[in-house]
N, C-alpha and C positions, 0 to 999 in steps of 0.2 A: 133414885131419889134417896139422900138421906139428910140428917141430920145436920144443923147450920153449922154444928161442930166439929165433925169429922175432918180429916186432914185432906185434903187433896191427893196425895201420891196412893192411898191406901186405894183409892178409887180406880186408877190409871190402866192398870190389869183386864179388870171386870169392863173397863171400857172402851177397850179395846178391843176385847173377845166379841162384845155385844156389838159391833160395827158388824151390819146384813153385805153380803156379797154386792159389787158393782157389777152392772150389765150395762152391753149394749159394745164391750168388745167382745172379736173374734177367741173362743177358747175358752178355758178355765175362769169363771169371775176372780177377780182377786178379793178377796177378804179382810186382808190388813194394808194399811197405809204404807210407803214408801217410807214418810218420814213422819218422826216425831220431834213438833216444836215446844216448847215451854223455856219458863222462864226457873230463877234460881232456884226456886222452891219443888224444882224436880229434880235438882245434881242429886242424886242420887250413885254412889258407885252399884253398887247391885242393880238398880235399874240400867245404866248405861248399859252394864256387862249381858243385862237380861234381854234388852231388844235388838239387838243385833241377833239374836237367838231367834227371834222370831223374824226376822227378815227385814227388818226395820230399824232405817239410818236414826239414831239419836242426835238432836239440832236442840240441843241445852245449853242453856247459858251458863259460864261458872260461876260459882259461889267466889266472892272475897275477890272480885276483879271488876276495873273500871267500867262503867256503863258503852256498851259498843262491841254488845254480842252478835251484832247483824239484824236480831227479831225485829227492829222496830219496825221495818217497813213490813211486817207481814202480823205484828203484833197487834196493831192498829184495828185489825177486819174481827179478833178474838174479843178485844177490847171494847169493840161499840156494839156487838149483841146484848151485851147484859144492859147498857145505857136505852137501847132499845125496847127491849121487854119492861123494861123500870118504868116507862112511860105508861103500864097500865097500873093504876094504882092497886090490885088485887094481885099481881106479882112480884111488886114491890114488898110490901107485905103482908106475908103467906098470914091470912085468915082460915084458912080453912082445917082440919084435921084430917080429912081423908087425902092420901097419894091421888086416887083416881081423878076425883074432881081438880085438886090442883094442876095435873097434868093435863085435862080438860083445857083449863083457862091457858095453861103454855102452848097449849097446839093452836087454840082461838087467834091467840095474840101473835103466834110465829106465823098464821094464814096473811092475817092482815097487815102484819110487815110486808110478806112477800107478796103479798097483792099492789102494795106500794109502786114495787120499783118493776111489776109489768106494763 
């Protein structure tokens, strides 16, 4: 959780790391994602050059090139969680001062999406 102001890329790292092991294959869980998608506001050279370091294909869009990076068909599913959660008006906007309790109301609101579409 931070701040409405903070950049995005500064974030990217720390959340990354924080991704818990998958289970449920044979072996070693994996930890980190195959691929990382985003949009221009991640070109980054030091990040391309940084996650291939961790094991993890870079899927960025470039900066200062026509729209037809490929993201949109998969851009779409990133896209409509935040439209989602906006539907409760207390995560729309953040009322509260405390991290815990707002994270509270985002887990409430991520049940009951996913209760939706079982």
């Amino acid at each position: 959780m931070t701040s409405a102001n903070t950049n995005d890329i500064t974030q990217l790292l720390p959340l990354v790391e924080a991704i818990p092991p998958l289970r449920g294959k044979v072996g070693r869980p994996r930890r980190r994602p195959q691929h990382l998608q985003g949009d221009q506001g991640y070109d980054l050279e030091p990040l391309r050059r940084m996650l291939p370091r961790l094991d993890i294909e870079p899927v960025l869009a470039k900066r200062n090139t026509p729209h037809g990076s490929g993201l949109g068909k998969y851009r779409w599913v990133v896209e409509r969680t935040p439209c989602w959660l906006h539907q409760f008006r207390r995560l729309r906007v953040r009322y509260e001062r405390r991290d815990d309790i707002h994270e509270a109301f985002l887990s409430l609101a991520c049940v009951l999406i996913g209760q939706y579409f079982l």
